[in-house]
C-alpha positions, 0 to 999 in steps of 0.5 A, spaced: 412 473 516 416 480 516 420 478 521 422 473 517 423 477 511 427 483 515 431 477 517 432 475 509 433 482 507 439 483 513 444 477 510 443 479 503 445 486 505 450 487 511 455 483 506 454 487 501 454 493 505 460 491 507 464 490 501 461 496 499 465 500 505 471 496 504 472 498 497 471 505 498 477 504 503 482 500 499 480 506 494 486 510 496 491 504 497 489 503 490 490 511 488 497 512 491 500 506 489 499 508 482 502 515 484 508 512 486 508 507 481 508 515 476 513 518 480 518 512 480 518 512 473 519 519 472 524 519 478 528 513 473 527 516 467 531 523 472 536 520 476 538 514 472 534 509 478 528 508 482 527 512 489 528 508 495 526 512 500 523 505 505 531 505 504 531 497 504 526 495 510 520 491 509 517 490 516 510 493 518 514 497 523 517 500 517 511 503 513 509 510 514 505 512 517 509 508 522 506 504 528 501 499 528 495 500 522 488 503 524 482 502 522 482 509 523 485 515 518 493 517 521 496 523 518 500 524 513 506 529 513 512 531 509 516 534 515 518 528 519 525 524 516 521 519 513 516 524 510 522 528 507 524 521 503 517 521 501 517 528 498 523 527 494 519 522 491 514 527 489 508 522 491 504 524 497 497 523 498 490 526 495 489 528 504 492 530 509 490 523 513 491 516 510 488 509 512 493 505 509 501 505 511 506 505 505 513 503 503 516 503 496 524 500 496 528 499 490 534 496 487 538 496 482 541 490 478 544 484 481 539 484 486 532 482 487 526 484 491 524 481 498 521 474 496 524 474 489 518 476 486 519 472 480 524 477 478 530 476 474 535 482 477 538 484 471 534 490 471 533 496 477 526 494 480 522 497 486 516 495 490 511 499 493 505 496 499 500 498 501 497 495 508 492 497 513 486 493 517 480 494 513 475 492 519 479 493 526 479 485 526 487 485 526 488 482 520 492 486 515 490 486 508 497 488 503 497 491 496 503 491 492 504 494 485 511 492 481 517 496 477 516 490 472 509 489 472 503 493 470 497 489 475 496 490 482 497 485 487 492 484 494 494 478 499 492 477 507 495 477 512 497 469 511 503 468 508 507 474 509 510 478 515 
């Protein structure tokens, strides 16, 4: 009978604990996109424009930090070549150590983000992503904020690059 009822306790709290521990992950994807999102409108509202500092590139490669994404927290810096494109930004994050890769391209009128996005190009834009495996099982999970909107988009890994 106890067994039965530790068994019970066991289903409903192990997904529940796991949600809990991806919540408190993807809290700092959450976090830095809405920083980046702050500093591209002041960069815009300085310069005339956002900053493109992923320079266009929209594969994973192309993330930083750079390489494929961990389970584990890589660290941040601002000395490399990318990490100098992303003080120009203003934006870092709370740590010296992220979970999550980031990118963040912008364009200006006359052209449309990777996919479109249901953008209409008449206007500068830019997109930030955020991805990471959350539990080492080699499925990304991606999260994208946008000039034109105020929500923050969460996919898998189905669908994208």
């Amino acid at each position: 009978m106890v067994v039965a009822i530790l068994g019970i306790l066991a289903v409903v709290a192990i997904p529940r604990y796991i949600g809990y521990v991806h919540k408190a992950k993807t809290s700092e994807a959450v976090g830095f996109l809405s920083e980046i999102k702050a500093r591209q409108e002041s960069y815009r509202a300085d310069f005339g424009e956002y900053c493109n500092v992923s320079e266009g590139k929209w594969s994973t490669s192309d993330y930083y930090p750079s390489g494929t994404p961990k389970t584990v927290p890589r660290p941040w810096s601002t000395t490399s070549a990318m990490g100098l494109r992303w003080a120009q930004l203003g934006a870092s994050p709370p740590g010296a150590q992220v979970l999550f890769s980031y990118l963040t391209n912008a364009g200006t009128p006359g052209t449309t983000p990777q996919g479109g996005l249901g953008y209409s190009g008449t206007d500068f834009w830019f997109v930030s992503r955020a991805i990471a495996d959350l539990d080492g099982d080699g499925k990304l999970v991606m999260f994208e904020s946008y000039s034109h909107g105020q929500g923050l988009y969460i996919d898998n890994e189905a669908g994208w690059e």
